[in-house]
N, C-alpha and C positions, 0 to 999 in steps of 0.2 A: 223211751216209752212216754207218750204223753198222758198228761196228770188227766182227770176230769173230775170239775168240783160241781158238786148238785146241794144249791141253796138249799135251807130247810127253813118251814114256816113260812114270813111274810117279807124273806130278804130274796136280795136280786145281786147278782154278779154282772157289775160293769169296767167294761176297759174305757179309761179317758180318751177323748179325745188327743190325736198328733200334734204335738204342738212343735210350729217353726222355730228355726234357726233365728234370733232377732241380734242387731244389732243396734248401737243408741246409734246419738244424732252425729259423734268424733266418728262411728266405725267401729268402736269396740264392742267386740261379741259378747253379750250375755250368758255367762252360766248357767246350765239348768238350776242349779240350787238356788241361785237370784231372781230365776222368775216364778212369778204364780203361776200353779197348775190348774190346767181349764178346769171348768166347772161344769163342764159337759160332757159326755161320756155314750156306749152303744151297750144295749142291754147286750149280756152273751147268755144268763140263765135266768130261770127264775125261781123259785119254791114253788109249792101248792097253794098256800094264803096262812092266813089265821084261823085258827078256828073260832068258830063262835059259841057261845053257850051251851046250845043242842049237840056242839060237837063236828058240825059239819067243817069243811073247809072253805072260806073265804076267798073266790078267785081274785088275784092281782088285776090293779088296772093296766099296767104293764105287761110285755110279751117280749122275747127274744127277736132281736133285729129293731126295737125301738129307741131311736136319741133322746135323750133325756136332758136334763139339768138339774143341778144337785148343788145342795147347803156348801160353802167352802171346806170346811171340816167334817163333813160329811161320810159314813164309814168306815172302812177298817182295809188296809192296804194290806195286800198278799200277792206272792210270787209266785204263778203257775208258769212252769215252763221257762220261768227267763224274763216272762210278761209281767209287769204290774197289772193289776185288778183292781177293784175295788170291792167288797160285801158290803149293802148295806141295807137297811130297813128300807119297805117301801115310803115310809114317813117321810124318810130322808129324801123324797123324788120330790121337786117342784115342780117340774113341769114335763109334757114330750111335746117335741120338738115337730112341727107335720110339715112338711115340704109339698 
């Protein structure tokens, strides 16, 4: 059965970027645990926003289907389905990525 997780507030649900196979300069393959994990990532949700004083809701600048970029330490890692995620505050977003 698959999971479905639906941010609340001003967070967003992103899956990292694929990261390659890398080998050094001998040939030996790098562990995933020895390498950094991008820092880039595909929106998959988003919350409703913040609300603001009057109560209302705060729309995201973000949307589902948008590349991002994101602090290195950035959110909170979770396993839906087998998948890594990530949750994290819109704050957390530096930048989207426009092709």
């Amino acid at each position: 059965m698959a999971m479905k997780v639906r941010p609340l507030n001003d967070r967003v649900l992103v899956k990292r970027a694929d990261t390659d196979i890398q080998k050094s300069a001998g040939g030996i393959i790098i562990p995933d645990t020895a390498k950094e994990k991008p820092q880039e990532g595909k929106v998959i949700a988003v919350g409703p926003g913040k609300r603001d004083d009057s109560g209302k809701h705060q729309k995201l600048d973000v949307k589902p289907g948008d590349q991002i970029l994101f602090g290195k330490y950035a959110g909170t890692e979770i396993k839906i389905d087998g998948e890594e995620h990530l949750i994290m505050r819109e704050d957390d977003i530096l930048g989207i990525i426009e092709s």
